[in-house]
C-alpha positions in Angstrom: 21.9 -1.8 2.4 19.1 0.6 1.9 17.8 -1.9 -0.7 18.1 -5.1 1.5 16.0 -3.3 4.5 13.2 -2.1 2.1 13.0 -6.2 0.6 13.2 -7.2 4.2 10.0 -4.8 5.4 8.3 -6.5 2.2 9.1 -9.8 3.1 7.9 -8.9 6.9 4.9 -7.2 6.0 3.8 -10.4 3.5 4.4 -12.9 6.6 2.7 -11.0 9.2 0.0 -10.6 6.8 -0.2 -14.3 6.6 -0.1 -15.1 10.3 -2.7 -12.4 11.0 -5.0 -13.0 8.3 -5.3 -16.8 10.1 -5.8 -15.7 13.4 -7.7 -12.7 13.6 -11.0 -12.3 11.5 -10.9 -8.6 11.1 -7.3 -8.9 10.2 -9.2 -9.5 6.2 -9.6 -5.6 6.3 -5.7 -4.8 6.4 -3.3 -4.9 3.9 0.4 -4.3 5.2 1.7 -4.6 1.9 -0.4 -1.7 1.3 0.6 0.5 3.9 4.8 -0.5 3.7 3.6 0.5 -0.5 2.6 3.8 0.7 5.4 4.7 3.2 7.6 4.3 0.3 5.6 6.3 -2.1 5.9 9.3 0.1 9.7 9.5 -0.2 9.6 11.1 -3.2 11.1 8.7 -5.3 8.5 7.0 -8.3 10.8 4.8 -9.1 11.0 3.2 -5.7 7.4 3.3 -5.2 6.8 1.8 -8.3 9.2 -1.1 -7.5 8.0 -1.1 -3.9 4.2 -1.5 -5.0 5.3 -4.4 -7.8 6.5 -6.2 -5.7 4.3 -5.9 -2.6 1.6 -6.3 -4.7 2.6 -9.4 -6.1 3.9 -11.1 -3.0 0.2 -10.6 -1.3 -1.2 -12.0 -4.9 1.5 -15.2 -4.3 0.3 -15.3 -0.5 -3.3 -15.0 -0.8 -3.5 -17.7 -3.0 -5.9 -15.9 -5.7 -6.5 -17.3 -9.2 -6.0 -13.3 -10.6 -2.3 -13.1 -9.9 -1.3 -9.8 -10.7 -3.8 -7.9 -10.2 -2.5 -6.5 -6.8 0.7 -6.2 -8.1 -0.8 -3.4 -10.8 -3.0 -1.7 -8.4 0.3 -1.3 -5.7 2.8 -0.3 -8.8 0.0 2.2 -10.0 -0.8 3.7 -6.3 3.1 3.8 -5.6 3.9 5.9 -8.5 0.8 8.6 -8.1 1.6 9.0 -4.2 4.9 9.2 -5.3 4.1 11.9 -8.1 2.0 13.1 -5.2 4.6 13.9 -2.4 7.0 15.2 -5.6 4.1 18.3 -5.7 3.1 18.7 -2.6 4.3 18.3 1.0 3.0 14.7 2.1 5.4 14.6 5.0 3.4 15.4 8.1 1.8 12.4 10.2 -2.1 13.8 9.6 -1.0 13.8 6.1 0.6 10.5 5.9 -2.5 8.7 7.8 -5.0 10.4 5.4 -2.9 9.3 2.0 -3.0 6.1 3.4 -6.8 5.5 3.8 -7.0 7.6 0.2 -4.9 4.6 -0.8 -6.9 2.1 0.3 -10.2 3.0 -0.8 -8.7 3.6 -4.3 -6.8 0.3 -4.3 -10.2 -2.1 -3.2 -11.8 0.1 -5.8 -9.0 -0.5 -8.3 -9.1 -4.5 -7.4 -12.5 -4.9 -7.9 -12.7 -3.0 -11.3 -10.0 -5.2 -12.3 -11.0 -8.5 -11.1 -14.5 -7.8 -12.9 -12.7 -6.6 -16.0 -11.3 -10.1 -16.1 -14.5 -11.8 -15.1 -12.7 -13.3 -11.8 -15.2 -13.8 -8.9 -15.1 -10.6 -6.5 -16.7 -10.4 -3.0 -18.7 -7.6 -4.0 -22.4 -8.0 -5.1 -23.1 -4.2 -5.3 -21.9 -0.7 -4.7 -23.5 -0.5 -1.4 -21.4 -3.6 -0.6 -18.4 -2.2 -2.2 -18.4 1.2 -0.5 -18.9 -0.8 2.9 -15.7 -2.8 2.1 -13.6 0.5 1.1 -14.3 2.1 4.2 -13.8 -1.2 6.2 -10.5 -1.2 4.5 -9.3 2.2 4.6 -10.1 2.2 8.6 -8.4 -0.7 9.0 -5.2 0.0 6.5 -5.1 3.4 8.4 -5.3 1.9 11.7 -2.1 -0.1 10.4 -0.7 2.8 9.4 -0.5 4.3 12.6 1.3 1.7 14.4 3.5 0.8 11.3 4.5 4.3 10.1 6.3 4.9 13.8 7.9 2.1 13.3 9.5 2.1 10.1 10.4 6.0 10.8 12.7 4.8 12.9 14.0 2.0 10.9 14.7 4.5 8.1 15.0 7.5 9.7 14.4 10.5 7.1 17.5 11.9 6.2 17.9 15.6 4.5 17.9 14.5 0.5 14.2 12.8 1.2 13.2 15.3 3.3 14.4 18.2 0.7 14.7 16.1 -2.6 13.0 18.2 -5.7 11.4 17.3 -8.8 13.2 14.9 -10.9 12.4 17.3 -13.9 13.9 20.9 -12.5 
């Protein structure tokens, strides 16, 4: 079941991210995927981040229609298992703390996409590193403003129960 609901908050995330994106211009500077990639990290689980961020990250390459298909879907699976790793070490669990991984995430994810896409010689928005810095911090305020709204509501869709709250590291 516990499966099902995390597919189904992918699924949801990708379609509101389509519907937005149309209607509201500013809507470019958020990534749900991102932010429903992030939640998941901070579970403590790498393999569920990892999973979560694959395949996040590949439905918003499917959906936004981009000729460098995958390239999301490696940035998301990468930034699911470090958060991941992350909340394993340290306590990530307090709201400040959540908000603040979150627009981390972002900036390193437009940075990660860009460095990718020029890797491959796809085209990328960015002409510069004034231009990129201005989109990261675009980003990350508007990822974290998603953040705030989305992380109350999937709290209560999956509550935290005592083994995610308490769970150690997979190697004691």
């Amino acid at each position: 079941m516990q499966t099902f609901k995390i597919a189904a908050s992918i699924v949801v995330a990708l379609l509101l991210q389509i519907l937005f994106a149309k209607r509201f211009s500013f809507f470019q500077y958020v990534e749900l995927p991102l932010v429903i990639t992030v939640f998941f990290s901070l579970q403590r689980s790498p393999i569920q981040g990892m999973f979560v961020g694959m395949a996040a990250g590949l439905g918003l390459d499917i959906v936004s229609g981009g000729d460098a298909i995958g390239v999301r879907g490696f940035s998301f699976t990468l930034l699911g298992y470090v958060i991941a790793m992350g909340s394993i070490r340290f306590s990530l669990e307090q709201k400040p703390v959540r908000i603040l991984v979150t627009a981390v995430a972002s900036i390193a994810n437009t940075v990660l996409f860009v460095g990718l896409c020029k890797v491959l010689e796809k085209n990328v928005l960015t002409n510069g590193p004034d231009e990129l810095l201005k989109l990261a911090l675009y980003k990350a305020i508007g990822d974290t403003a998603a953040g705030l709204i989305l992380f109350i509501l999937l709290d209560r869709i999956f509550p935290r129960t005592g083994s995610t709250t308490i769970k150690r590291r997979f190697y004691e």
